[in-house]
C-alpha positions as CSV (number, residue, x, y, z in Angstrom):
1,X,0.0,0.0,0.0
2,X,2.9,2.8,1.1
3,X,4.4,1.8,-1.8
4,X,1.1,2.3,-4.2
5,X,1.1,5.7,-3.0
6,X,4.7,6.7,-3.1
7,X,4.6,5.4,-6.7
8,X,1.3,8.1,-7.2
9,X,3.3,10.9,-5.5
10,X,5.7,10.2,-8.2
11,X,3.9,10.3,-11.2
12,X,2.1,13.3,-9.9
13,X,5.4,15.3,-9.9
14,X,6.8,14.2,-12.6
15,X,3.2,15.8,-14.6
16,X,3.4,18.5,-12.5
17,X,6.9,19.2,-13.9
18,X,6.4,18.2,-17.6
19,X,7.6,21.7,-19.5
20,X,4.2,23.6,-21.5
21,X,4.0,22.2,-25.5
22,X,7.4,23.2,-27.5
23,X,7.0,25.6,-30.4
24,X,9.0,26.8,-33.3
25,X,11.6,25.4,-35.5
26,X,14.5,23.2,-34.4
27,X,17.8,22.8,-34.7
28,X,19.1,20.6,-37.7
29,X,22.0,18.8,-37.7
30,X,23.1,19.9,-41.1
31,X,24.2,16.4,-43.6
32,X,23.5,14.3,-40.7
33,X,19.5,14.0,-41.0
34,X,17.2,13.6,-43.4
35,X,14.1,14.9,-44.8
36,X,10.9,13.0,-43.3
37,X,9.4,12.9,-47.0
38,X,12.1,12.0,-49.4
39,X,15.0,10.4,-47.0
40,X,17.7,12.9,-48.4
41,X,20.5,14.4,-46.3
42,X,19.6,17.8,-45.4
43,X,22.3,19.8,-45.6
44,X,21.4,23.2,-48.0
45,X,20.7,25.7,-45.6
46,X,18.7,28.0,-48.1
47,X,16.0,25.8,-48.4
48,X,15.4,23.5,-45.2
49,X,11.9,23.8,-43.8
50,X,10.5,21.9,-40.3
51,X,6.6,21.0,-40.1
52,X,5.8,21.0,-36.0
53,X,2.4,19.4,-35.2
54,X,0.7,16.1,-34.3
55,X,-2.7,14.5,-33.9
56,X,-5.4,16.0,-31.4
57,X,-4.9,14.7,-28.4
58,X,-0.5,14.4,-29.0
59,X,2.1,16.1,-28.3
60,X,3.7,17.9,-30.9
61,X,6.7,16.2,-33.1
62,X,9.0,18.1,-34.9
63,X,9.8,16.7,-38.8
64,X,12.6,18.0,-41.0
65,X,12.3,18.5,-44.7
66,X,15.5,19.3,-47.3
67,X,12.9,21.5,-49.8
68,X,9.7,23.4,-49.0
69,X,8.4,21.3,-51.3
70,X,8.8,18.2,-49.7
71,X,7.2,20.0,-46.5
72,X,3.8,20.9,-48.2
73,X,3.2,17.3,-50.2
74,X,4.0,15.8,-46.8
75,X,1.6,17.8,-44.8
76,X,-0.7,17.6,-47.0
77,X,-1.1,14.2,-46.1
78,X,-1.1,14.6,-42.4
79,X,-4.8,14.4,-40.7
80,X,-4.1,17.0,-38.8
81,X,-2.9,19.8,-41.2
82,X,-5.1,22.2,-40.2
83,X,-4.5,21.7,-36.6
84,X,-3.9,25.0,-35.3
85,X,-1.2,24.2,-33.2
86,X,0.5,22.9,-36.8
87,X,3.6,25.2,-37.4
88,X,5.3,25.1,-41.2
89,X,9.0,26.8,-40.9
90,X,11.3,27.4,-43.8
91,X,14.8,29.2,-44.1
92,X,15.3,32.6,-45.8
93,X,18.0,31.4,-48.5
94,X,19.7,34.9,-47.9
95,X,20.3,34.8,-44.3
96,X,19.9,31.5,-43.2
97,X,16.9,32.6,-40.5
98,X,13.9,30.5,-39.8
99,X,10.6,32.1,-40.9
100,X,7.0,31.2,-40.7
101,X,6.3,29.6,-43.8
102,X,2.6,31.2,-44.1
103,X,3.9,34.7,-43.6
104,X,7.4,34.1,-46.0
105,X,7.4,35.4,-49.6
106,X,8.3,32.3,-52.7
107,X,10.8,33.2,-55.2
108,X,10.8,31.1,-58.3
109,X,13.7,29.7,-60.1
110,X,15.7,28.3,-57.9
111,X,17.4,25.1,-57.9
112,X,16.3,23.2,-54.6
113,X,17.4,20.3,-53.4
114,X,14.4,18.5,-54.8
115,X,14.1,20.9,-57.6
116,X,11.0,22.8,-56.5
117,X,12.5,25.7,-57.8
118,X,11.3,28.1,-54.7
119,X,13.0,29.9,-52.2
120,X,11.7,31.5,-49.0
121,X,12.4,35.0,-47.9
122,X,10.8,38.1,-45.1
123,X,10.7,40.3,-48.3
124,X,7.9,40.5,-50.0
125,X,8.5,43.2,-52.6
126,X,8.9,42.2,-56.4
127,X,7.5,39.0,-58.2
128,X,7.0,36.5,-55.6
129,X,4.6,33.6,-54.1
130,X,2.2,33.9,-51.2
131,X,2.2,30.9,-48.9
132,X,-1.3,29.6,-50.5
133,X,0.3,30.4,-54.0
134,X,3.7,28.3,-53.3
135,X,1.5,25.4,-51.8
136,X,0.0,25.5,-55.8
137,X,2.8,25.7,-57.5
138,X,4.6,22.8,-55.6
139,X,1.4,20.7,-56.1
140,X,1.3,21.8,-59.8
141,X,5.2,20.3,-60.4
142,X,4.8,17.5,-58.5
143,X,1.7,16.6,-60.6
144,X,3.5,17.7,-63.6
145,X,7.0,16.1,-62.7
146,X,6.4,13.1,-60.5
147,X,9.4,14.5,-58.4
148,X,9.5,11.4,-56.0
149,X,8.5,9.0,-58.4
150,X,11.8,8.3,-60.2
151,X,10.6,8.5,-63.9
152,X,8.7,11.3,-65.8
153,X,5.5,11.1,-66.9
154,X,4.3,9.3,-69.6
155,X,5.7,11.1,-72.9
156,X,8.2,12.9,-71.3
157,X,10.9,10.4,-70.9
């Protein structure tokens, strides 16, 4: 019995000292993990991204990506995408800071590690992508492309 309760008194503090839900982007161990989606190394630091969520009722996990692109087909397929407590982080290819990915400006033509073609940046001045607009146009290549597939589509090999 004494020990039942000792064993309670335990468990109790060790909730009562569990730290509040982590938020925001990690740090990556650069060529020494890979992207949750496509198994590469990650190791370009201009286009990394990091989704942070999980199912209701979970603690958030933290995934790693080597393109943006690979970050939005892969959360696209999460059930809980829309959870708001989902966070989407990519790296500004000029300065190598993380940014919110729904609030970063899409530059086109770039060469990606998965060839995506986009880069994230804070400045939003000239021709660039909103969030909603990138999330498109990576859907739109993949699509076109099959980038994880290994082959092109049919008439374009």
């Amino acid at each position: 019995m004494y020990r039942h309760v000792l064993f309670s008194c335990f468990v109790l503090a060790l909730t009562a000292c569990t730290p509040d839900e982590v938020t925001g982007p990690g740090e990556i161990r650069w060529d020494r993990e890979v992207c949750a989606r496509c198994s590469m190394a990650i190791g370009d630091r201009s286009f990394a991204a990091q989704v942070r969520g999980a199912a209701a009722g979970e603690r958030t996990r933290l995934y790693k990506f080597d393109d943006i692109g690979c970050a939005v087909i892969w959360l696209e397929q999460q059930v809980w995408k829309n959870d708001p407590r989902t966070e989407v982080w990519v790296m500004d290819h000029r300065n190598g800071e993380w940014l919110d990915a729904r609030r970063a400006a899409y530059v086109k033509g770039r060469i990606s590690p998965m060839n995506y073609g986009l880069a994230a940046q804070a400045d939003v001045a000239g021709d660039v992508l909103d969030f909603e607009q990138a999330k498109t146009y990576i859907m739109t290549a993949e699509k076109q492309r099959h980038l994880h597939n290994g082959h092109k589509p049919a008439g374009q090999e």
